[in-house]
C-alpha positions as a Markdown table, in Angstrom:
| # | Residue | x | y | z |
|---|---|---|---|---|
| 1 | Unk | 35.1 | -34.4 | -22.3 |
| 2 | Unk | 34.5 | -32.9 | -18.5 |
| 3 | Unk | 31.1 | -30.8 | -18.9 |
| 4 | Unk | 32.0 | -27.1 | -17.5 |
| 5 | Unk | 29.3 | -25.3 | -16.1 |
| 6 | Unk | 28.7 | -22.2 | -17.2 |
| 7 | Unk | 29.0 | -18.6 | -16.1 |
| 8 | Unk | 27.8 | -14.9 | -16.2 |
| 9 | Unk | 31.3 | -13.8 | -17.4 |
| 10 | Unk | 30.0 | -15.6 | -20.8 |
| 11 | Unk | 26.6 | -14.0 | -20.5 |
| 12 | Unk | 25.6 | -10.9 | -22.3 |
| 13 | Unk | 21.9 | -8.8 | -21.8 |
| 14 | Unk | 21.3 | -6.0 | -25.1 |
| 15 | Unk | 18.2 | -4.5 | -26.1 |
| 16 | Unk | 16.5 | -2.4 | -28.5 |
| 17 | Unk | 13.6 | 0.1 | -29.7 |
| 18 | Unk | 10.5 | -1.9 | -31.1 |
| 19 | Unk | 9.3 | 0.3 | -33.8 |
| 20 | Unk | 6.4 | -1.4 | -34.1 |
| 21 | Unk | 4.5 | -3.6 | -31.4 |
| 22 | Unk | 6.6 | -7.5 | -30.3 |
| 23 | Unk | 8.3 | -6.9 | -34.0 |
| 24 | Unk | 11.8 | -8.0 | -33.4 |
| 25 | Unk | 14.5 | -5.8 | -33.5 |
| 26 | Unk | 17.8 | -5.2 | -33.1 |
| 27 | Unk | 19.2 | -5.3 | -30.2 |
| 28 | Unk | 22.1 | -2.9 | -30.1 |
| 29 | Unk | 21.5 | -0.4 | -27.2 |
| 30 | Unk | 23.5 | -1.0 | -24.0 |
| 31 | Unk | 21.5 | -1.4 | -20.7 |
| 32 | Unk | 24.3 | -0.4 | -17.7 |
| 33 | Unk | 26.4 | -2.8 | -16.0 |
| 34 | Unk | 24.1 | -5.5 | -15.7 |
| 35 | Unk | 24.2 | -7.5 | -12.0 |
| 36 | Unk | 21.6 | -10.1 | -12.2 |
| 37 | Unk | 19.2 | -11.3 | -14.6 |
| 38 | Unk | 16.8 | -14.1 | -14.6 |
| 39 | Unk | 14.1 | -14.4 | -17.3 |
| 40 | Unk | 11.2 | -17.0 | -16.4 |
| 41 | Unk | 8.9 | -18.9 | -19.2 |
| 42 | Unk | 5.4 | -21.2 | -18.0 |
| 43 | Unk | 4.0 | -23.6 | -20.2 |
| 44 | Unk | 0.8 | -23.9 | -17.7 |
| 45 | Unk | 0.2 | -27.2 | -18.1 |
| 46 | Unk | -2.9 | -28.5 | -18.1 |
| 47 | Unk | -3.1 | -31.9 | -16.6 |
| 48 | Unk | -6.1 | -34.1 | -17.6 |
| 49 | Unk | -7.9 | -37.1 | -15.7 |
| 50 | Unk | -11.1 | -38.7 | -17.2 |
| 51 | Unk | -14.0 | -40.9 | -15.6 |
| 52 | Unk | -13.3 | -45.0 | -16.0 |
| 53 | Unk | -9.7 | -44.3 | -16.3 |
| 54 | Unk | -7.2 | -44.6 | -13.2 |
| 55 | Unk | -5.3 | -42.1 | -10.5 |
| 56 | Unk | -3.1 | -40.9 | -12.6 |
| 57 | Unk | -3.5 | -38.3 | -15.6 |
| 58 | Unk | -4.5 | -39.3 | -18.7 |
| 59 | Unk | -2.8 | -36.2 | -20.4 |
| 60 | Unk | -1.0 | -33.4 | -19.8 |
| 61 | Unk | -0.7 | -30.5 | -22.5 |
| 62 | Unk | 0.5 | -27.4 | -22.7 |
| 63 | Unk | -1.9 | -24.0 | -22.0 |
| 64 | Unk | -1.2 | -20.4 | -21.9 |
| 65 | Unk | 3.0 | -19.5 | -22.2 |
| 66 | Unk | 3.9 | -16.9 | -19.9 |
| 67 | Unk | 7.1 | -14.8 | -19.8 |
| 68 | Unk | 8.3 | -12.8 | -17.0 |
| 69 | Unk | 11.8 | -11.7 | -15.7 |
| 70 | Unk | 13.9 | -9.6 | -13.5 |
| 71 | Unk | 17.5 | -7.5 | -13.6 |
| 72 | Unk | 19.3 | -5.4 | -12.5 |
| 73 | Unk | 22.0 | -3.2 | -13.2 |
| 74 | Unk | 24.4 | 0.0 | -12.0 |
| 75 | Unk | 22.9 | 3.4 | -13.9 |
| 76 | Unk | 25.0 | 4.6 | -16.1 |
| 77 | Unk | 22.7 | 6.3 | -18.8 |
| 78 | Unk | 19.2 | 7.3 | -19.0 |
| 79 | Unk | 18.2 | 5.2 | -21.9 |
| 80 | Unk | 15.9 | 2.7 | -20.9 |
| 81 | Unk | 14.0 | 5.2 | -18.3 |
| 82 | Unk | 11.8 | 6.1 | -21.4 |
| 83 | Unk | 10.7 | 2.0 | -21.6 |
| 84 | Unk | 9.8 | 2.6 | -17.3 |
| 85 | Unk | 8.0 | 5.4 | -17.8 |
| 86 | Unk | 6.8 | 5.4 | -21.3 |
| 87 | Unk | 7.7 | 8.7 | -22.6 |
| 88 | Unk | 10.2 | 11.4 | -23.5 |
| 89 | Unk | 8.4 | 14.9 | -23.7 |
| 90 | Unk | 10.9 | 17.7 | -23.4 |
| 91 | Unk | 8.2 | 20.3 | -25.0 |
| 92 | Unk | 4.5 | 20.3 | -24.7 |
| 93 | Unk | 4.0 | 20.0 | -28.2 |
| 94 | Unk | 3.8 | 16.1 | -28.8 |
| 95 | Unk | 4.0 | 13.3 | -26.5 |
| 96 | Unk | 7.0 | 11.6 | -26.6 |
| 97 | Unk | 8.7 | 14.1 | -29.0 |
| 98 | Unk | 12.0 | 13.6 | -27.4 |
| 99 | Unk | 14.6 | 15.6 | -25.4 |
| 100 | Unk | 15.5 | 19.0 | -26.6 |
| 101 | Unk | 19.0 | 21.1 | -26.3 |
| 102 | Unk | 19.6 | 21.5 | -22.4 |
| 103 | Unk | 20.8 | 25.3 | -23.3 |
| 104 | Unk | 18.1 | 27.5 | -23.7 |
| 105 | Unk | 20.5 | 30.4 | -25.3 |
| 106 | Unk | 20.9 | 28.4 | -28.6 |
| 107 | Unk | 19.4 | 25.4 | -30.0 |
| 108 | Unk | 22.9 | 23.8 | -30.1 |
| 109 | Unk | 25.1 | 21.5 | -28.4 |
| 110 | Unk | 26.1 | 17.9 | -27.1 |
| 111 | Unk | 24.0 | 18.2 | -23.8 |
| 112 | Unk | 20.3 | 17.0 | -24.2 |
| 113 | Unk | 17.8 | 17.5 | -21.7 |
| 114 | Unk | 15.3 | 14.6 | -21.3 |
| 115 | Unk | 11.6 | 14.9 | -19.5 |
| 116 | Unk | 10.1 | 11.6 | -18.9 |
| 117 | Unk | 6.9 | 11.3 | -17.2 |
| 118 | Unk | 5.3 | 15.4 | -17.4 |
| 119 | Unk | 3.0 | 14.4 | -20.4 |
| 120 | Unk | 0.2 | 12.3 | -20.7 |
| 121 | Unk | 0.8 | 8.7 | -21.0 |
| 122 | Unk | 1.0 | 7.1 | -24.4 |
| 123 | Unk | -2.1 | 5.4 | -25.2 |
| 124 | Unk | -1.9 | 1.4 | -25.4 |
| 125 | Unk | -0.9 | 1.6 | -29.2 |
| 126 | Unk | 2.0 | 3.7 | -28.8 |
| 127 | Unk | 3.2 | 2.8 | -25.9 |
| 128 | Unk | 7.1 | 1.9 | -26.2 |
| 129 | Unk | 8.1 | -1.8 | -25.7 |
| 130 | Unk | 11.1 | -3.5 | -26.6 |
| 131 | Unk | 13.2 | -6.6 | -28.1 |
| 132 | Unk | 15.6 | -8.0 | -25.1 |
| 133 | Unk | 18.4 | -10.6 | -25.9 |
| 134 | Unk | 20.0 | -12.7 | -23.3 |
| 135 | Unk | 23.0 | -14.6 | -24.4 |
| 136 | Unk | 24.8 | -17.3 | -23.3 |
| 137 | Unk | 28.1 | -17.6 | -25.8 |
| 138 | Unk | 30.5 | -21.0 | -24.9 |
| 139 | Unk | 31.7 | -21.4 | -28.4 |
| 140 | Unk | 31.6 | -20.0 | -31.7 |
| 141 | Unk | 28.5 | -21.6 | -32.5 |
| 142 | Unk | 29.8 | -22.8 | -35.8 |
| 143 | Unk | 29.2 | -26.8 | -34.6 |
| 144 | Unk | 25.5 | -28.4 | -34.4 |
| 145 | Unk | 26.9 | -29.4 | -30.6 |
| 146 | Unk | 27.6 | -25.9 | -29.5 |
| 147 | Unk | 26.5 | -25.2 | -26.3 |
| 148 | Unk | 25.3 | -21.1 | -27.3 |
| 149 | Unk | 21.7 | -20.5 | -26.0 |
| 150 | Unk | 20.4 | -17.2 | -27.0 |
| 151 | Unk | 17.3 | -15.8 | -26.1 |
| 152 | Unk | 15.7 | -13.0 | -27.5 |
| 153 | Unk | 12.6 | -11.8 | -26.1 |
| 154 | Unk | 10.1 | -10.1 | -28.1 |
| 155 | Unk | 6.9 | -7.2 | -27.0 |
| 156 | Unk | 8.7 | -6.6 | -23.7 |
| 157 | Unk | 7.2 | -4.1 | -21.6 |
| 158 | Unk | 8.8 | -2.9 | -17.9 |
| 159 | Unk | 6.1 | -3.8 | -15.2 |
| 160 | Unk | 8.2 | -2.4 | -12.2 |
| 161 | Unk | 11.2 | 0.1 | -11.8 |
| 162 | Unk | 13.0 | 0.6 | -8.6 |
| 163 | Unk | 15.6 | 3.4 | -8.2 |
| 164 | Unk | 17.8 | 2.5 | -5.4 |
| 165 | Unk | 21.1 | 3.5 | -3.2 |
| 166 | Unk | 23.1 | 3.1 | -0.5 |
| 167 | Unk | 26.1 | 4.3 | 1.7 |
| 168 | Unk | 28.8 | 3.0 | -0.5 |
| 169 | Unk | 26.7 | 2.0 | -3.1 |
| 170 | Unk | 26.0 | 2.5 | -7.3 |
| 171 | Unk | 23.0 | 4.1 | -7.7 |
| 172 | Unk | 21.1 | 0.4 | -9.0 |
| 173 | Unk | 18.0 | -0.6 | -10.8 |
| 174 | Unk | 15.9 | -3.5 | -10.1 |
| 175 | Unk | 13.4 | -3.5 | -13.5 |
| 176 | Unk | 10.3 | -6.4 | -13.3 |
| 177 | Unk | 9.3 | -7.2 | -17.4 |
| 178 | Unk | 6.4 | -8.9 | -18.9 |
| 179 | Unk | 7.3 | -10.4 | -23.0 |
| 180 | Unk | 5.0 | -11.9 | -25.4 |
| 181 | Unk | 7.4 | -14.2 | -27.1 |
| 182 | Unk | 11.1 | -16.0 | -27.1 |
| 183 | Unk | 13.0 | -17.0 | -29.7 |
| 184 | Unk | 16.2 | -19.2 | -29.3 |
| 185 | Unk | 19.3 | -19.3 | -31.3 |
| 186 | Unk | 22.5 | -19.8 | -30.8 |
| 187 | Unk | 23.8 | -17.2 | -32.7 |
| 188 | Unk | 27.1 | -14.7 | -30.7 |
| 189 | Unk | 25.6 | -11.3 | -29.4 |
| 190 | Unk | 24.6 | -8.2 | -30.6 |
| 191 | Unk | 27.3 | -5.5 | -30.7 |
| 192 | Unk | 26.3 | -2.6 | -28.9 |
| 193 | Unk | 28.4 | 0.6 | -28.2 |
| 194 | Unk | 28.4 | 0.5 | -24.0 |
| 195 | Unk | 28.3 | 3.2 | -21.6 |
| 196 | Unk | 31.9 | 4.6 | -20.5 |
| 197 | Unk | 30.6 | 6.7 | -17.9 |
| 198 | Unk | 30.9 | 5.6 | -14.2 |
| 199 | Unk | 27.5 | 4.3 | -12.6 |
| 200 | Unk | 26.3 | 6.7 | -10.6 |
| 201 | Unk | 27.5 | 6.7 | -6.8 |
| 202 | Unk | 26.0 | 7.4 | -3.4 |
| 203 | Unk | 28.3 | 10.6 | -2.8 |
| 204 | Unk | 26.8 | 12.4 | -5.8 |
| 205 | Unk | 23.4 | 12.0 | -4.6 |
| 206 | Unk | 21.1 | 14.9 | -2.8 |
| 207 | Unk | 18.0 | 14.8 | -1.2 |
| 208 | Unk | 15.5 | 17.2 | -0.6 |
| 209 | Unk | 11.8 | 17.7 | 0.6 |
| 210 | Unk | 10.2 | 21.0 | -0.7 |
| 211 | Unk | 6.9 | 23.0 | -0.8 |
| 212 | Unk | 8.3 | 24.8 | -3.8 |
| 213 | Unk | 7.6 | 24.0 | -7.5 |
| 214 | Unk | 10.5 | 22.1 | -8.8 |
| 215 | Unk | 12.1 | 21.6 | -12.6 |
| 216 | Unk | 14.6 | 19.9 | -14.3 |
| 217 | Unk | 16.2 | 23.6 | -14.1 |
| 218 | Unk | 15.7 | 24.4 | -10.8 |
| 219 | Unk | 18.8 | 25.2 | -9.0 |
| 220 | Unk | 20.3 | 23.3 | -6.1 |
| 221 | Unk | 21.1 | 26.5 | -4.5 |
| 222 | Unk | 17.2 | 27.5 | -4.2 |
| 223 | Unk | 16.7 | 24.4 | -2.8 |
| 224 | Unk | 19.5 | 24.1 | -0.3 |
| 225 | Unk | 17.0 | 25.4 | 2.5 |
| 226 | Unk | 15.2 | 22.0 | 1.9 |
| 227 | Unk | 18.1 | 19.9 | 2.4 |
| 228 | Unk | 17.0 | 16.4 | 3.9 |
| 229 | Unk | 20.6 | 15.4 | 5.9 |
| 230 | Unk | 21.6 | 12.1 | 7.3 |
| 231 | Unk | 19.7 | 9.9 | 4.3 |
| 232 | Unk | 21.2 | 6.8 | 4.5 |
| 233 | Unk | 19.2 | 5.3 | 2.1 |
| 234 | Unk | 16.1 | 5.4 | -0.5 |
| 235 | Unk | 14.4 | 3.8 | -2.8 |
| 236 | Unk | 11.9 | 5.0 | -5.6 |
| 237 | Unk | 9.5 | 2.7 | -7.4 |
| 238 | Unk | 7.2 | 3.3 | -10.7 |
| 239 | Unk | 4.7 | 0.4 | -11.0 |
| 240 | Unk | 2.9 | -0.1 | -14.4 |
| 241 | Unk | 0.5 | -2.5 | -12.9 |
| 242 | Unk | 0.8 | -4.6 | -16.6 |
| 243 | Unk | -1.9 | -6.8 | -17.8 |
| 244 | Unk | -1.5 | -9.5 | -19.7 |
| 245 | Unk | -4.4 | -11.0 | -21.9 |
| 246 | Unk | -4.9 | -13.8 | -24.2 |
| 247 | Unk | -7.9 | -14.7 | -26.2 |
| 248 | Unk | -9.8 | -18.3 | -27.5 |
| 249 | Unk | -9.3 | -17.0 | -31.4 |
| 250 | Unk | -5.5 | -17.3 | -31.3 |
| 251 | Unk | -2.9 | -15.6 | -33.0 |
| 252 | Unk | -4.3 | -12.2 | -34.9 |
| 253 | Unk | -0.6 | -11.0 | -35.3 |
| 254 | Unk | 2.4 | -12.1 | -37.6 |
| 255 | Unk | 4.4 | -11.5 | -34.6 |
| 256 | Unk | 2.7 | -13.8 | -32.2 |
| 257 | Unk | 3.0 | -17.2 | -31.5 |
| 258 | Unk | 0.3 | -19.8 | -31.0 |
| 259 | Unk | 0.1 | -19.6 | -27.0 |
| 260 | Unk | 1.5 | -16.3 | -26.3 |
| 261 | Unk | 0.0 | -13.1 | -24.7 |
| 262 | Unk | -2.1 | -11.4 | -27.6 |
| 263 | Unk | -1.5 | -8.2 | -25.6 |
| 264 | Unk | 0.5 | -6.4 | -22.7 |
| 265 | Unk | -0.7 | -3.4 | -21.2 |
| 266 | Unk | 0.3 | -0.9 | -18.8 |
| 267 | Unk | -2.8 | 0.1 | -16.5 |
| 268 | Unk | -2.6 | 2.8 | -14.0 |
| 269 | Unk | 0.5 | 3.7 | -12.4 |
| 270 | Unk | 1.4 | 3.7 | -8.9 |
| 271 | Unk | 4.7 | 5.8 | -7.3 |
| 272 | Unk | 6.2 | 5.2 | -4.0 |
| 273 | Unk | 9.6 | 6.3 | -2.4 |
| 274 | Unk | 11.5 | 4.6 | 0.7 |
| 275 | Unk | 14.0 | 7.1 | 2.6 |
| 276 | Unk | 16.0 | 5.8 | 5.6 |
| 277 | Unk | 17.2 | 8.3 | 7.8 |
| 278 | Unk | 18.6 | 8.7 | 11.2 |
| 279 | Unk | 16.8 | 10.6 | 13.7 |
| 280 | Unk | 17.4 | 14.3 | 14.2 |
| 281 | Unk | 14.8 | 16.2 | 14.9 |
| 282 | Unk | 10.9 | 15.7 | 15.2 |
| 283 | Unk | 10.2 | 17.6 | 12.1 |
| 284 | Unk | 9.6 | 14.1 | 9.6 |
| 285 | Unk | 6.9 | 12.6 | 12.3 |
| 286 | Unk | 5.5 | 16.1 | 11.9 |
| 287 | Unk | 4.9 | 16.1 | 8.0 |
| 288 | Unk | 3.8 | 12.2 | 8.8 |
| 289 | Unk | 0.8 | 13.7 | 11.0 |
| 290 | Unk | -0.1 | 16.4 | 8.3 |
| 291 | Unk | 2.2 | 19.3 | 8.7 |
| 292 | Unk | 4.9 | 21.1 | 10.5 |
| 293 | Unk | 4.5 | 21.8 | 13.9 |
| 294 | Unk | 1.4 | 19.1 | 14.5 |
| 295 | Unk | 0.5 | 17.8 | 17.7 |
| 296 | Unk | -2.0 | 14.9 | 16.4 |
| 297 | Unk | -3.0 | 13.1 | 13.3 |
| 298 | Unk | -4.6 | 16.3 | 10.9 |
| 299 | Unk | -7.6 | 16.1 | 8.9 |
| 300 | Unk | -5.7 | 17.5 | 6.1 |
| 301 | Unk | -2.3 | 17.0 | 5.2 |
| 302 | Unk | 0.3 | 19.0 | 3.3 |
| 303 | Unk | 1.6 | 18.0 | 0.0 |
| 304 | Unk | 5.6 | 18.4 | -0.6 |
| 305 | Unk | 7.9 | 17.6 | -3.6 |
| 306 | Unk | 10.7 | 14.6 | -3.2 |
| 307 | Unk | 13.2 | 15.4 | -5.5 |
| 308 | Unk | 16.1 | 13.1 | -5.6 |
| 309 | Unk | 19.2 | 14.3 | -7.4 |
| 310 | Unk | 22.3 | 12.8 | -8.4 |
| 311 | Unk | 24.9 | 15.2 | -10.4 |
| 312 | Unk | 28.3 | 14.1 | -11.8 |
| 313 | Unk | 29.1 | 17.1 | -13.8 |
| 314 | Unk | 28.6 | 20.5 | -13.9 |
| 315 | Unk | 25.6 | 22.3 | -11.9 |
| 316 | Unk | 21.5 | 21.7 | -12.7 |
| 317 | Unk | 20.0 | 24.6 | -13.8 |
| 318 | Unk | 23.9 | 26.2 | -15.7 |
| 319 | Unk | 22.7 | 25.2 | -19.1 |
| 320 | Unk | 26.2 | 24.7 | -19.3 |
| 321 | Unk | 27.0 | 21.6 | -22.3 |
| 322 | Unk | 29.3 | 20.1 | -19.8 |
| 323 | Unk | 26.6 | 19.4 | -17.2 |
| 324 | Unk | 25.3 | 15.7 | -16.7 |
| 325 | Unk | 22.8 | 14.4 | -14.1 |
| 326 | Unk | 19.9 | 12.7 | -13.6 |
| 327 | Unk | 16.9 | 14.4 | -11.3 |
| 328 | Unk | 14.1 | 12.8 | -9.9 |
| 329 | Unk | 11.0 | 14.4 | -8.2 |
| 330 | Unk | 8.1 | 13.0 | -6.7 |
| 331 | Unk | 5.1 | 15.9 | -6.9 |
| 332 | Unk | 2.1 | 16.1 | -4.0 |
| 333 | Unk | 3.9 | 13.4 | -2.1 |
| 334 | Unk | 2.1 | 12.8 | 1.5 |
| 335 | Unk | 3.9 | 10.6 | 3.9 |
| 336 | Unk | 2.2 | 6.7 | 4.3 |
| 337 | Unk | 4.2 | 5.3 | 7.2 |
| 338 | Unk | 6.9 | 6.4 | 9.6 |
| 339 | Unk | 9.2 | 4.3 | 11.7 |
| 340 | Unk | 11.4 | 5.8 | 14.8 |
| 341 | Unk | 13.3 | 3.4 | 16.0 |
| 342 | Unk | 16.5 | 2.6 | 18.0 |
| 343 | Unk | 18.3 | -0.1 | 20.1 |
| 344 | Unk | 20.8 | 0.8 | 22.9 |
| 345 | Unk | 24.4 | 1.8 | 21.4 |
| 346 | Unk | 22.6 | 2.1 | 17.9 |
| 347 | Unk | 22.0 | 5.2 | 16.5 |
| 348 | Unk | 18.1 | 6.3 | 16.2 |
| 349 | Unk | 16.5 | 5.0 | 12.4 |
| 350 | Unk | 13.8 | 7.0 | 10.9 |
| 351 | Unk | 12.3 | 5.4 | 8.1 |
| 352 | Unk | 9.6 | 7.1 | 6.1 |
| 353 | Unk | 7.2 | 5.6 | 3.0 |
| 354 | Unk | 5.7 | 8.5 | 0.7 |
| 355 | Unk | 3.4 | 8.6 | -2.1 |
| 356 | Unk | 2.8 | 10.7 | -4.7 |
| 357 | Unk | 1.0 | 12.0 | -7.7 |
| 358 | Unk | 3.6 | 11.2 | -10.6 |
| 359 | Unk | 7.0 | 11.1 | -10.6 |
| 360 | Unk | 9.1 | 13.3 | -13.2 |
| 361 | Unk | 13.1 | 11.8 | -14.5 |
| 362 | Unk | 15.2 | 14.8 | -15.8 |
| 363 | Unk | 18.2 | 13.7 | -17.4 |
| 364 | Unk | 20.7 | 15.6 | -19.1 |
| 365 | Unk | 23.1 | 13.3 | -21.3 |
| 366 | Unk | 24.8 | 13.6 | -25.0 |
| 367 | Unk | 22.3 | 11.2 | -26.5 |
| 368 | Unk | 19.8 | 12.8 | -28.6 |
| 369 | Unk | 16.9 | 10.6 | -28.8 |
| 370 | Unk | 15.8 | 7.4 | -26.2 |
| 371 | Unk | 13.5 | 6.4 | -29.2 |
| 372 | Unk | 16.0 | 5.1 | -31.9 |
């Protein structure tokens, strides 16, 4: 028989809530419309030579496993931000207490109104992490020859989250992970309920640079003044900075394995956002040299608020059930780096690099909790 190779139309990427720590669980929670994924194991092998023997090695054995990986995929639902950012804190009460009803009239409704990233971080413990399964399905998996290969990673945590989009573009996510431990099967997919909303597109997005305190509430209108135009282009990026550690006394956990990290940990986080723009006026180089109306570099400069919106129904701020977006702001944001640049016939790029203090997601969706 010809061997076929094999491709992503067969593949399949789920995951799911750990309720407690690299515990396996199910994976039945849809991620978006996945574009790439490529997960990466390394044994570290450590190669041995000895005195009186020759040039070669006289062993080689396995050290330290590593897992890594990469994907990306079109936003459709704000699920998995909670994993990014680590938690879901819609009141002050609790950290991570989830979303509450996006009207404030009536504690009713299907529209849910998520805050991720405006309370304090969960502490190592209680940070979330999560189970990730990567299938490959060629057969039923009913034969000892099939050809299935399903791995399911275990204690994942997100290292890296890029926001991105384009002209003509989905609104994408490029996501960096870190997992303790992989278990293979060969075993058909998870069933998950999947997103039926449209990703996210370039023509719903907005864009604009404020002095003003924002919300998840704050209305587009009082905004409007703050307008950035001709963006064609940004990205936003929340790095965890992980850690990953292993110790001489080997597993202390049911849920380990022999070589595999005995912990993953999300140090201090670092924000950044990318906008591409075409020239219009001098008013960016400005805020770049500390504040409007600047003639040099300024001692001092003034902090703004990104916020990066991208509505496809109903208006932020109506409290209406109907409503559904995703907002993004970046708080005491100061500029890095500025570009203005051009080439005869082409039209004049301004490309600005801005960091900030934290970021803040607002999402309103119909899902009531990012934790289940």
């Amino acid at each position: 028989m010809i061997t076929i190779p094999a491709t992503g139309y067969s593949e399949s990427v789920r995951w799911g809530n750990e309720q407690t720590y690299s515990k396996s669980t199910t994976c039945n929670r849809d991620i978006g419309a996945v574009q790439s994924i490529s997960p990466s194991e390394k044994n570290n092998l450590i190669k041995i030579r000895t005195l009186g023997g020759n040039r070669d090695y006289k062993t080689v054995i396995p050290g330290k496993f590593e897992i890594s990986g990469a994907m990306e995929y079109y936003f459709q639902g704000g699920d998995f931000l909670r994993q990014c950012i680590g938690e879901d804190t819609a009141t002050t009460a609790t950290v991570d207490s989830g979303p509450r009803y996006y009207s404030d009239a009536a504690s009713t409704g299907t529209a849910y109104l998520h805050v991720l990233g405006s309370a304090n971080s969960p502490g190592v413990n209680a940070y979330p992490s999560f189970t990730l399964e990567f299938t490959d399905y060629e057969d039923s998996g009913a034969l000892t020859t099939t050809a299935n290969l399903q791995r399911t990673y275990t204690g994942c945590r997100v290292n890296n989250l890029t926001i991105s989009a384009g002209i003509d573009e989905p609104l994408k996510c490029a996501v960096d992970w870190m997992a303790k431990r992989v278990i293979v099967s060969t075993g058909a997919a998870e069933s998950v309920t999947e997103y039926t909303a449209d990703p996210y597109v370039f023509y719903e997005g907005y864009v604009f640079l404020t002095s003003g305190a924002v919300t998840g509430v704050t209305t587009q209108a009082a905004l409007h003044v703050d307008a950035l135009c001709l963006v064609n282009n940004f990205s936003l990026t929340v790095n965890n900075n992980l850690e990953a550690g292993w110790y001489i006394a080997g597993t202390c956990s049911a849920y380990d394995s022999a070589r595999a990290a005995k912990f993953i940990i999300p140090k201090g986080r670092d924000y950044s956002v990318k906008l591409g723009l075409h020239y219009s006026t001098k008013d960016m180089y400005q805020r770049f040299l500390g504040a409007i109306g600047a003639t040099t570099d300024q001692s001092s400069m003034d902090k703004s608020q990104v916020v990066l919106d991208f509505v496809r129904t109903g208006t932020i701020g109506d409290s209406a059930s109907t409503s559904r977006y995703l907002r993004m702001v970046m708080s005491s944001a100061t500029f890095d780096d500025i570009a203005i640049n051009g080439a005869p016939e082409d039209l004049v790029g301004n490309d600005v690099t801005v960091f900030g203090k934290k970021v803040t997601f607002y999402v309103v969706d119909d899902t009531s909790s990012y934790k289940s």
